[in-house]
N, C-alpha and C positions, 0 to 999 in steps of 0.2 A: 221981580225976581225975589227969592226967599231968601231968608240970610241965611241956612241950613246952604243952599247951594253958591251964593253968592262965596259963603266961605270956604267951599269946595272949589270955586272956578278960581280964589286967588291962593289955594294953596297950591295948585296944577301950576299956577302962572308961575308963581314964584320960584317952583321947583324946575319946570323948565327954565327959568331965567338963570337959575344958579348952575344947575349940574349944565349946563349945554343943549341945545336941541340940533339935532342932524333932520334935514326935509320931515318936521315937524311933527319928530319923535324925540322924546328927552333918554341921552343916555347916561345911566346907571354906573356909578364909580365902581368896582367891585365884582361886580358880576361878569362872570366866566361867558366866551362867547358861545358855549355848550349848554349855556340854560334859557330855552327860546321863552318859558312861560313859568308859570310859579301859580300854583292854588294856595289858598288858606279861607280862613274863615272869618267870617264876619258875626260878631253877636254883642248883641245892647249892650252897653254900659251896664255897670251893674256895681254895686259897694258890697248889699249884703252874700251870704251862701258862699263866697268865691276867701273868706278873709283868710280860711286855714287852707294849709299844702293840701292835704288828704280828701277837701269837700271835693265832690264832684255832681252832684246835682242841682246846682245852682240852674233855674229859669228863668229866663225873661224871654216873651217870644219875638220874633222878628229877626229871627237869622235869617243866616244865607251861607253858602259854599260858594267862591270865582275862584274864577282863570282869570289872570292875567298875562298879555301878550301884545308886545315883549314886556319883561319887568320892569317896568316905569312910569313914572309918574300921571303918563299919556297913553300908555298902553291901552289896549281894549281888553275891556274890563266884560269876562261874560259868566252871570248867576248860572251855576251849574246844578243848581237846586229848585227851578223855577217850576218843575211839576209841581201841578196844586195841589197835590199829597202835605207838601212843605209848607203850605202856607202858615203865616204864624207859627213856624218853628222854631226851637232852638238846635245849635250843633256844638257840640264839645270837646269835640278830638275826631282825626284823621288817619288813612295812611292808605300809600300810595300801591300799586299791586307792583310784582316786579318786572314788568314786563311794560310799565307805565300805560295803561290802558283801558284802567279804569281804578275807583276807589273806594275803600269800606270805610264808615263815619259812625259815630253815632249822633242820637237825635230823637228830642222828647218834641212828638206831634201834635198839633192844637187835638184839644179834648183827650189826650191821655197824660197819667199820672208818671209818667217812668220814661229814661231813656232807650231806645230799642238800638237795633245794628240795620246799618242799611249799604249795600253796594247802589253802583251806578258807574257809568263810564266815564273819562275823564270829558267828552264831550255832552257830557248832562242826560242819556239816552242810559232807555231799561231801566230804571229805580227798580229797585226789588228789596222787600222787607224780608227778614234773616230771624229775628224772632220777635217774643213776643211776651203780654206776662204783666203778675205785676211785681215784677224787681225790675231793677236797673241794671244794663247793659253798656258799659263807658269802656275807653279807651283799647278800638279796637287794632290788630296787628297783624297784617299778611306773615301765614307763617309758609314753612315748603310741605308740600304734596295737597296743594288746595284747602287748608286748612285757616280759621282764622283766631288769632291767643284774642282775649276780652280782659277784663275786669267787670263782677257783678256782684247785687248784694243779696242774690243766691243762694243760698246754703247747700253744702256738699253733704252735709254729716243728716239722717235724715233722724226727724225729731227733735232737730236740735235746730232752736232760732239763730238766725244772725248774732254773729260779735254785735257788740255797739263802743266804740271808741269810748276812753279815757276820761276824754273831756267832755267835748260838744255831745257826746251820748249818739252819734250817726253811725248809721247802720255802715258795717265797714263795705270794703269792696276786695273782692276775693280773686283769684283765677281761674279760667277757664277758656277753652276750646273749643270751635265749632268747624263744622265742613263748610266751605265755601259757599253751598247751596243750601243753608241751613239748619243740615240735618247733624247727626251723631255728634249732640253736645255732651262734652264731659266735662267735669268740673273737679279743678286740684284742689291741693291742701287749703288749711286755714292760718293765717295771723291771726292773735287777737285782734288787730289794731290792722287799717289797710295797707294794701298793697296798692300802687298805685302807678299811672305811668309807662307802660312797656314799651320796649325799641327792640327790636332783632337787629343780632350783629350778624355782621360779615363771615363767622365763624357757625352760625345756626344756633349759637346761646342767645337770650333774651335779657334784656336790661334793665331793670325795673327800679322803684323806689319803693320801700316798706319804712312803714313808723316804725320804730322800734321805739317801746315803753316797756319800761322794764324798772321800776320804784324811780331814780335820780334819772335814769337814761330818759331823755325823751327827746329823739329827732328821727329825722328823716333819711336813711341810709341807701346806698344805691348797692344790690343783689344782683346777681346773675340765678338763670337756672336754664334748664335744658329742654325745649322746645317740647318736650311731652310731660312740662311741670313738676320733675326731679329735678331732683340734687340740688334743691334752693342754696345759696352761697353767697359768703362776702364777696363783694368786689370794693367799696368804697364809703367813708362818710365812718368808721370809728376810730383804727389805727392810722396814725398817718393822716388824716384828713385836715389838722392843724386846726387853728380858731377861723375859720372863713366863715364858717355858718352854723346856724342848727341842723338846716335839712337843704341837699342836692333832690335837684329834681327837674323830670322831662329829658333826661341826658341823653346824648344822642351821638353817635359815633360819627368820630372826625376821620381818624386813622387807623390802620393795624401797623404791626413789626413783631420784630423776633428780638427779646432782650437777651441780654450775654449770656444765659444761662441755658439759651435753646428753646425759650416757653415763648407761643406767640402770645402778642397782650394788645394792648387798646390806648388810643389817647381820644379822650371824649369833650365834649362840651356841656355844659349843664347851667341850671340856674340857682344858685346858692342864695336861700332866703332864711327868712327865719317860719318858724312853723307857723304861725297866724299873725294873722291882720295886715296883710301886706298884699294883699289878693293875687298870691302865689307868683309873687316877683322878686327879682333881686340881681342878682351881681349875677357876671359873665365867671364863666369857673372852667378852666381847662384842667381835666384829670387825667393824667397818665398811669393806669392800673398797673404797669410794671410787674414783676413776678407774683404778688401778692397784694394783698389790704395794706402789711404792714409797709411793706418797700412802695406803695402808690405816694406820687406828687402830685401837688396840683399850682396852678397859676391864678392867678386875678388878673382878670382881663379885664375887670373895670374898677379899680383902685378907691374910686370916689364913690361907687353907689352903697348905700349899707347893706351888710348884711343880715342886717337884726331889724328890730322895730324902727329904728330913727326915722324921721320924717327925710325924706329924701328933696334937696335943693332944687330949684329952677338950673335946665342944663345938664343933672345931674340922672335923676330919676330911678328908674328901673327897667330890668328886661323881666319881659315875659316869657319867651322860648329863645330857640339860637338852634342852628343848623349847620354846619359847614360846606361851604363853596367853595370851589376850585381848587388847585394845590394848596393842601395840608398845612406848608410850608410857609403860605402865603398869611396864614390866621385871620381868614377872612368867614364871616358868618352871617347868614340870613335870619332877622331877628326882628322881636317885635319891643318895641321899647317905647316908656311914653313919660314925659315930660315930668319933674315937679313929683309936688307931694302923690306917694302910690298908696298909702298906707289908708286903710278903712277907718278907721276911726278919724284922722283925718279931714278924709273927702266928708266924712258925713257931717262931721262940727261946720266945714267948710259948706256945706248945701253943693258939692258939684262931685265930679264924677272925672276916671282916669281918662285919657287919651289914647291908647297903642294904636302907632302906625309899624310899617313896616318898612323897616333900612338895612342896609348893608354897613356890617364892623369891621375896620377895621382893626386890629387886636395889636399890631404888635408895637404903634405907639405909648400902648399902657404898661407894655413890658418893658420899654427903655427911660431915658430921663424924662418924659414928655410926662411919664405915668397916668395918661387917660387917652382912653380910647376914640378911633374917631369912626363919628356915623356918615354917613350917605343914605338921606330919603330917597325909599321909594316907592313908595304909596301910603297915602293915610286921606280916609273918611273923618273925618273929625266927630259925627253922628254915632260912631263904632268903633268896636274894639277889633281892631284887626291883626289877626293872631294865626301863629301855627302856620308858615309861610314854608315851602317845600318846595324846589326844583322841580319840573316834573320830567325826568329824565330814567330810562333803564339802569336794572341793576342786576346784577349777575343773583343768582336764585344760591342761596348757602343750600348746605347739607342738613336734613334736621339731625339734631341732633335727642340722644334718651340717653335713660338709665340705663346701662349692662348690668345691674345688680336685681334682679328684680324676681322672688321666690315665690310668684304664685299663690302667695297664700294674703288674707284680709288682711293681714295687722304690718304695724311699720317697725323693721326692725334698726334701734339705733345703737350706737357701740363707740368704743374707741380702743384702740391697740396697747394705746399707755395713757391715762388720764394724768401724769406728771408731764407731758409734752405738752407744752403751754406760753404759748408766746404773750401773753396777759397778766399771768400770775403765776405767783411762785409758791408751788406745797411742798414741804419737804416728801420723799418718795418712802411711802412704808405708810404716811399718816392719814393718807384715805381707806378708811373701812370699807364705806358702800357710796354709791352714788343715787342719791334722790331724784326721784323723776316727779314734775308734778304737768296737770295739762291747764292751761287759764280759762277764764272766761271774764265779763264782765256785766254791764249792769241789764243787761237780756234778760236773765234770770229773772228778773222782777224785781228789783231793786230800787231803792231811790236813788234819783244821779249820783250821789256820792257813798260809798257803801263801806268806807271806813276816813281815818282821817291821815294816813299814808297814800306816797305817788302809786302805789304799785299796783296794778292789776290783781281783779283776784284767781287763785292758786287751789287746786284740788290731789290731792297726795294720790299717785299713780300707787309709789311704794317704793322699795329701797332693795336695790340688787348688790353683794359685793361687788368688790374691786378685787381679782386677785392679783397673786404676788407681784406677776408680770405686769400690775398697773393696767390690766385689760378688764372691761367691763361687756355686756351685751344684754337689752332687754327688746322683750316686743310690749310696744304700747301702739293704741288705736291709731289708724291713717287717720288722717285729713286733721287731725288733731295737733295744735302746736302744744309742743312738749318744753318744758324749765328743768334742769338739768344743776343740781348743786355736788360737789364733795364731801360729805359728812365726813367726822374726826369720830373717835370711840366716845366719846360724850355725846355721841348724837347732833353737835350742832356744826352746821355749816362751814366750809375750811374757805372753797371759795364756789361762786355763782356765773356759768354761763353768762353773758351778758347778754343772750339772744333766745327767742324762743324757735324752738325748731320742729318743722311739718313734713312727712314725707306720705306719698300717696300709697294705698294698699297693692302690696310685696316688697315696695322698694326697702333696701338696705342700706345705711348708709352708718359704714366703721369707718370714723373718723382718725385720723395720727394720732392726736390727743383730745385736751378738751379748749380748743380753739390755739390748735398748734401750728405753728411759724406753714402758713402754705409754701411759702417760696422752699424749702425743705422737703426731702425724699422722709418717710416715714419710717426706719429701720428699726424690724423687730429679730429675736434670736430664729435660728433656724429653725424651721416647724412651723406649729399653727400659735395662737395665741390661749391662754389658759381660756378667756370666755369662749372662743369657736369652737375648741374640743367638746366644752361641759356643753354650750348649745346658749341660746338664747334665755334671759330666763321671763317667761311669760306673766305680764301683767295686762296683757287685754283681754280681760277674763267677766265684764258686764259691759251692757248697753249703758251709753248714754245716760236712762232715766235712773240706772240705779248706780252710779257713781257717787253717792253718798252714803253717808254711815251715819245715824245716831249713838250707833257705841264706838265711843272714843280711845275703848282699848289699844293696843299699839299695831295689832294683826288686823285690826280693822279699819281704822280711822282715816279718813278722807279731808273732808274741809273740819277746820278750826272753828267752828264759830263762838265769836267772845262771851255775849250769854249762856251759851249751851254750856260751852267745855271748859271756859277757862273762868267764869264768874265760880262755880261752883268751889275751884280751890282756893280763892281769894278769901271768898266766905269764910271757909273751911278752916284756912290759917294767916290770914292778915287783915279782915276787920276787925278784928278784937282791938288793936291801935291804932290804922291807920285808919279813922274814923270820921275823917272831915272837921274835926275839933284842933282849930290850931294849937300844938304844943310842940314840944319836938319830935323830930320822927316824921309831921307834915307841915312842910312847909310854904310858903303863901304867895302868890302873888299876883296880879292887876294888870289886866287891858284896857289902856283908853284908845279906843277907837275914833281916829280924826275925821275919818270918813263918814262915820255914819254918824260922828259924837254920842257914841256909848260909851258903857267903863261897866266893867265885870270883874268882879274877885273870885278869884281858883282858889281852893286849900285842898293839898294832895289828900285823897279818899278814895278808899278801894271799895266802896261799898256801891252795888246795883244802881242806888237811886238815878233816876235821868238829869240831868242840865242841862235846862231850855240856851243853848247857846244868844247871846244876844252883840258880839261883837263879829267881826270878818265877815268876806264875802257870803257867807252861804250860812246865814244864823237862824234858817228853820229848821235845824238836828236838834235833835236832844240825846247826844249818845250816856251813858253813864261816866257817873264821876270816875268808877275804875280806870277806863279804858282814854278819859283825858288824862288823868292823873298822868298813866305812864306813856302812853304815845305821845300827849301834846297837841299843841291846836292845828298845827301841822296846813293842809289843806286849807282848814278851815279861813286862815286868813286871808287865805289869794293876795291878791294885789293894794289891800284897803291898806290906808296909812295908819299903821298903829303904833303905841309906845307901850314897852311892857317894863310895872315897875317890879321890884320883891326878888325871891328867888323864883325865876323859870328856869325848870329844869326836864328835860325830856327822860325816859328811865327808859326807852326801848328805838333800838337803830333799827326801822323795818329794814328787812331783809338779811338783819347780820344780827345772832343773838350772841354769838362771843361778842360781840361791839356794844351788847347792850347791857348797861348799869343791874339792871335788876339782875339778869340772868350773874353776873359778877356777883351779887349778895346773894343772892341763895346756894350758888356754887356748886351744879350738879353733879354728881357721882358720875364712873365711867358703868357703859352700857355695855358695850360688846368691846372684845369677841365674848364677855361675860361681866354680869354685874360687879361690879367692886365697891359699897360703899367707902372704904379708904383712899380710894383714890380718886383726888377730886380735879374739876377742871382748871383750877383758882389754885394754887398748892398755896399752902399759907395765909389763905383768907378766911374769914368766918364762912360761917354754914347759917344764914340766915332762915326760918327764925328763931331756929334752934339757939343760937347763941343769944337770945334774949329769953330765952324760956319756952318758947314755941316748941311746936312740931312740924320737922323737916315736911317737904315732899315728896313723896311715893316717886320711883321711877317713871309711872306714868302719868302724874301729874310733871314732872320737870320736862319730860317729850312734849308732852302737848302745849306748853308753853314757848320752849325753844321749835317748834316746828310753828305754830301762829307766827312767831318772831320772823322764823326763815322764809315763810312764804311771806312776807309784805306786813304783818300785822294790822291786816284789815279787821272790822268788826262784823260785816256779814258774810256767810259763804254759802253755797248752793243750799247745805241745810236746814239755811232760813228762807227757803222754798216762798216766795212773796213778800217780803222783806217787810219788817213792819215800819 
C-alpha cells in the first residue's frame, strides 16, 4: 500500500474513531440534517499564482469536482468531473443552479491556455462548454431568467487593452454575463484593478470584491451591484470595517433582516486576509451590512488566525472559504481550513505545501470567553486542496434586479445633488468651484512595471465641470470607463478625492446624494429640480479612446501630465538656475545605505533633466530624473528592502494632494476662477517663490499643470508617453 493512501485510510479511521460512526458511517458534528451531500473541489497544492486575493489563474493540472454523500468522512465520495474532456484539468470556482440540479464552474483544459465556463449536472451527466477564447473566464454565478454573471479578462471598451493591476502587472478580471446556453454575452464596466469573487443574494444584488487602489488605499473591499451590472456600490471593507484586515473576500450570505429604519440588509460570512502571500486565506469574518457601509459591523469568528502576513501557528492556521449551514443563529459554517503556516513565502523557504480540508465551524465559541472557534472534520485528502464546499440543496430563485435610470444614449452619466453631503469629509459649502473628472489606466499602455515612483494608478483629465450654487454637479463621461472624481477650490487644486473609482455601463445615470454621502440617510434637495438637471449634463465624452491624449498642455486641452513633456520644461524654465545638483543651500543632501542589497547612494536635491541610474530599493533598473526624485522621493522605489537613510530626506510633493504638497506651498499659486487674480494667493502671507529670490513666478498654466500632475498621483509617465521609454 502507498503512503499517499495509507495516509488517507488513517485519516478516514481516525476521523470515524473521533466524531462517532452509526452502521458504518461517520457522523458529522454541525451539519444540518437537510444537507444530504455537499460538492467542492479538488485542486493541487500549489504555493505560487494563488499568493495575492485578486490572481485567479493560477494552474496546476489534476483537478477534479465531487459529491460527497452523506457529508463525512466515509461518505461516498463521486468525481463529478470524470468525462475525459477533464482530464488533467484544473477548476477554480463553482456555483450551484437554483433548483440544485446541475452546476456551472470554470476550468482551464489540458492543452489550452485560459480558463473557460463549463455546466454539467450535479450527477456528472451533459458537460457542455459555454465559451471559449483566448481570455479567461473565472468565477462563474447562476443569475435569474437563465442567465450566468462571470469575471474575464475580456475587455469591454474596444481598442482598448486590458487594465493590468498595480503591482503584479496581471491582466485584471472584469464583469460580465452570459445566457445559460452560451449565447448573448455582454460584458460590464471596468475597475482599474480586479473585480473578483461574485455571490448573488437573496435580494437579486450581487456581492463581489473589488481592489480598490487608489495612491495609500490599497485593499480589497466587498460592492454590491444589480444583476444587469449597475449601480456598482459600497457595501463593506472601508467605513466601519475596523482594523480586521486589508481585503474581505469570497463573501457569501448567511442571513437577511429588516434594520430599524425599514431597509432590508445582510449578515454575511467572508474571509479577511491580507492582500498577498497568504494564498487567499485568513480569518472567519461575519459582516453585518446594516443600513449602510458606514453603520456595517463585523465579528471575528477566529480571534487567533492573522489577518495580515504573520505566519500562522500549528492549530491555528487559515480558512480558505466559509458558507453558512443551518439556523443562522446557530453560527455554524461549511469551510475549508488548513493547518499551520498558510503563507507563501513560508511553505516555499519550508520546501512543502498547504493542507485544506474540509470542516464544519463552529463560530460562536470564538465569540464568548473560549475566544476560538471550534472545527468538526469532514473531509480531507491530504494529496489536495479541498476547497469551496456547498450544500447541495434548493433555493428560492430571487428577482433580478437593474438600473431604472438608464437614457439610451452611449455615454455614463455621473452627478450628485450636493457634493457638500459627505459622510468622509468635510468642505466648507460655497468652496468647491468645479469637480474634476479623470478616467485611470495602467501599465497596459506600454509602460515599464513601474511608471512613476507614487502608489497611485495613472490618471487621464476627462475635464472640469462646475459645481453650482445648490452644490449639484452632472457630466457625461465614456461607459465602461472607471472615472476619479476630486473637488477643486478656485486655485485649481484639489479640496477633497473620492476614494473610489467609479464605472457605469452605456445610458446608465447614476446622481448620487453627494460625494460619498451617509447611504443610511434620505438625500433632501429644495423643491424643484437641481441646478445641474435643469442646465443638463455637461458633456465630456467627446473622443474615442485612441485620442484621449493631448500634446498641448494648455488648460482647454490638456489630458495626461507627463513629467518630461510638461512639467521638466518649467523647471528648466525657472528653477535650474539654483537648484542644480551642487550641494549649497537651497539643495539639500542625503544617503541610502541599502542593508539589503549592501548599496549606499547620495541624492542632492536637483531639478535638472539628467537621469539617475537608481542603485538602492527593490526595483533599481529606473533611471527616472534627478527633478522628479528630488521632489517625489524614492517612494516606491524602496519596497520592502531594509534601508537607513542618513542627511536631510525630504519629499516636496504629497501625490494626490497638492495643497499638502511643500513645493506647491513655495510657489504659492494665484487664484484661477471664477477669474484670475494674481493678488490673491493660495498661501496668504507666504512668499511667491521664485520670485521672492529674484526669479520669475509661474504662468497660470505652468502652476495648473503642476498642481494637476500633483492631483492625479504625480506619476512620471502618462498615455502621452505612448511606449514608455
Amino acid at each position: 500500500m502507498s503512503m499517499t493512501r495509507k495516509r488517507q485510510l488513517w485519516v478516514l479511521i481516525g476521523l470515524c474513531g473521533w466524531a462517532g460512526c452509526t452502521e458504518g458511517k461517520t457522523t458529522t458534528p454541525g451539519v444540518p440534517p437537510d444537507v444530504k451531500s455537499i460538492i467542492f473541489l479538488q485542486r493541487q497544492p500549489r504555493n505560487e499564482g494563488v499568493g495575492n486575493v485578486f490572481e485567479y489563474t493560477s494552474y496546476v493540472p489534476g483537478g477534479r469536482i465531487v459529491k460527497l454523500e452523506p457529508p463525512s468522512a466515509d461518505g461516498k465520495l463521486t468525481v463529478l468531473t470524470s468525462d475525459p474532456m477533464f482530464a488533467e484539468s484544473d477548476f477554480m470556482s463553482w456555483d450551484l443552479s437554483f433548483d440544485a440540479q446541475s452546476i456551472v464552474f470554470s476550468a482551464r483544459i489540458k492543452g489550452e491556455e485560459h480558463y473557460q465556463l463549463f455546466t454539467i449536472g450535479v450527477d456528472g451527466a451533459n458537460p457542455k462548454q459555454l465559451t471559449d477564447g483566448p481570455v479567461d473566464y473565472v468565477y462563474p454565478t447562476f443569475l435569474p431568467d437563465q442567465r450566468i454573471l462571470f469575471m474575464t479578462s475580456k475587455v469591454v471598451e474596444q481598442g482598448a487593452p486590458q487594465f493590468q493591476d498595480e503591482y503584479e502587472r496581471a491582466t485584471t478580471a472584469q464583469v460580465g454575463t452570459i445566457n445559460l446556453d452560451g449565447s448573448g454575452e455582454t460584458l460590464g464596466p471596468r475597475n482599474v484593478s480586479h473585480r473578483v469573487a461574485p455571490a448573488l443574494m437573496p435580494d437579486g444584488n450581487v456581492l463581489y470584491t473589488e481592489w480598490l487602489h487608489l495612491g495609500d488605499e490599497n485593499e480589497g473591499h466587498l460592492r454590491v451591484m444589480n444583476a444587469d451590472m449597475t449601480g456598482m456600490r459600497e457595501a463593506f471593507g472601508g467605513e466601519g470595517s475596523g482594523a480586521i484586515a486589508n481585503s474581505f473576500l469570497k463573501a457569501r450570505h448567511v442571513e437577511s433582516y429588516t434594520t430599524a429604519s425599514g431597509k432590508q440588509s445582510h449578515r454575511l460570512v467572508t474571509i479577511g486576509t491580507s492582500r498577498d502571500r497568504t494564498l487567499q486565506a485568513g480569518k472567519l469574518v461575519y459582516v453585518d451590512l446594516g443600513d449602510s457601509e458606514k453603520g456595517a459591523t463585523v465579528k471575528d469568528l477566529s480571534p487567533q488566525v492573522p489577518g495580515d502576513r504573520q505566519r500562522a501557528p500549528l492549530g491555528v492556521g487559515r480558512y480558505y472559504d466559509a458558507e453558512g449551514i443551518g439556523d443562522p443563529a446557530d453560527m455554524r459554517f461549511l469551510t475549508s481550513w488548513a493547518d499551520g503556516p498558510v503563507e507563501s513565502e513560508t511553505l516555499s523557504m519550508g520546501k512543502t505545501q498547504a493542507n485544506f480540508g474540509i470542516y464544519v465551524v463552529d463560530a460562536k465559541p470564538a465569540l464568548g470567553d473560549a475566544r476560538k472557534e471550534v472545527r468538526y472534520p469532514v473531509y480531507d485528502d491530504p494529496t489536495m486542496w479541498d476547497v469551496l464546499a456547498r450544500p447541495v440543496k434548493a433555493r428560492p430563485m430571487p428577482v433580478a434586479t437593474a438600473q431604472p435610470l438608464m437614457n439610451g444614449e452611449g455615454s455614463f452619466v455621473i452627478g450628485a445633488l450636493d457634493v457638500y453631503n459627505s459622510s468622509i469629509f468635510k468642505v466648507t459649502p460655497g468652496s468647491a468651484v468645479k469637480v474634476r473628472l479623470m478616467e485611470g489606466f495602467s501599465a497596459e499602455e506600454g509602460f515599464p512595471d513601474m511608471f512613476g515612483l507614487s502608489e497611485f494608478d495613472g490618471q487621464s483629465r476627462y475635464g472640469e465641470v462646475p459645481v453650482y450654487a445648490d452644490g449639484s454637479f452632472a457630466a457625461k463621461v465614456p461607459a465602461n470607463v472607471p472615472v476619479h472624481m476630486q473637488l477643486v477650490d478656485k486655485f485649481a487644486m484639489s479640496l477633497a478625492s473620492e476614494p473610489v473609482w467609479v464605472s457605469g455601463r452605456p445610458g446608465e445615470q447614476r446622481m448620487c446624494g453627494g460625494c460619498h454621502e451617509d447611504r443610511a440617510k434620505n438625500s433632501v434637495i429644495a423643491p424643484g429640480q437641481t441646478e445641474a438637471v435643469l442646465r443638463g449634463a455637461i458633456n465630456l465624452d467627446t473622443l474615442p479612446r485612441k485620442d484621449r491624449l493631448s500634446m498641448d498642455f494648455s488648460y482647454d486641452k490638456v489630458r495626461g501630465v507627463p513629467w518630461d513633456l510638461a512639467i521638466q520644461p518649467i523647471l528648466d524654465a525657472k528653477c535650474v538656475s539654483c537648484h542644480d545638483g551642487t550641494e549649497k543651500p537651497g539643495n539639500p543632501s542625503y544617503t541610502v545605505t541599502d542593508m539589503t542589497l549592501g548599496t549606499m547612494q547620495k541624492f542632492v536635491f536637483d531639478l535638472r533633466a539628467q537621469k539617475i541610474q537608481l542603485t538602492v530599493g527593490e526595483r533599481m533598473s529606473y533611471d527616472f530624473p534627478a527633478s522628479y526624485i528630488s521632489l517625489v522621493g524614492l517612494g516606491m522605489e524602496l519596497g520592502e528592502n531594509n534601508v537607513q537613510i542618513s542627511g536631510n530626506y525630504k519629499t516636496y510633493i504629497a501625490p494626490g494632494s497638492a495643497v499638502k504638497s511643500d513645493v506647491i506651498k513655495r510657489l504659492n499659486p494665484p487664484q484661477r476662477w471664477p477669474a484670475a487674480d494674481p493678488n490673491t494667493r493660495a498661501f496668504a502671507g507666504m512668499p511667491i517663490h521664485p520670485a521672492d529670490v529674484g526669479g520669475t513666478a509661474l504662468t497660470p498654466d505652468e502652476y495648473y499643470l503642476l498642481i494637476l500632475n500633483i492631483d492625479m498621483g504625480a506619476q512620471y509617465y502618462f498615455r502621452e508617453n505612448k511606449g514608455g521609454k
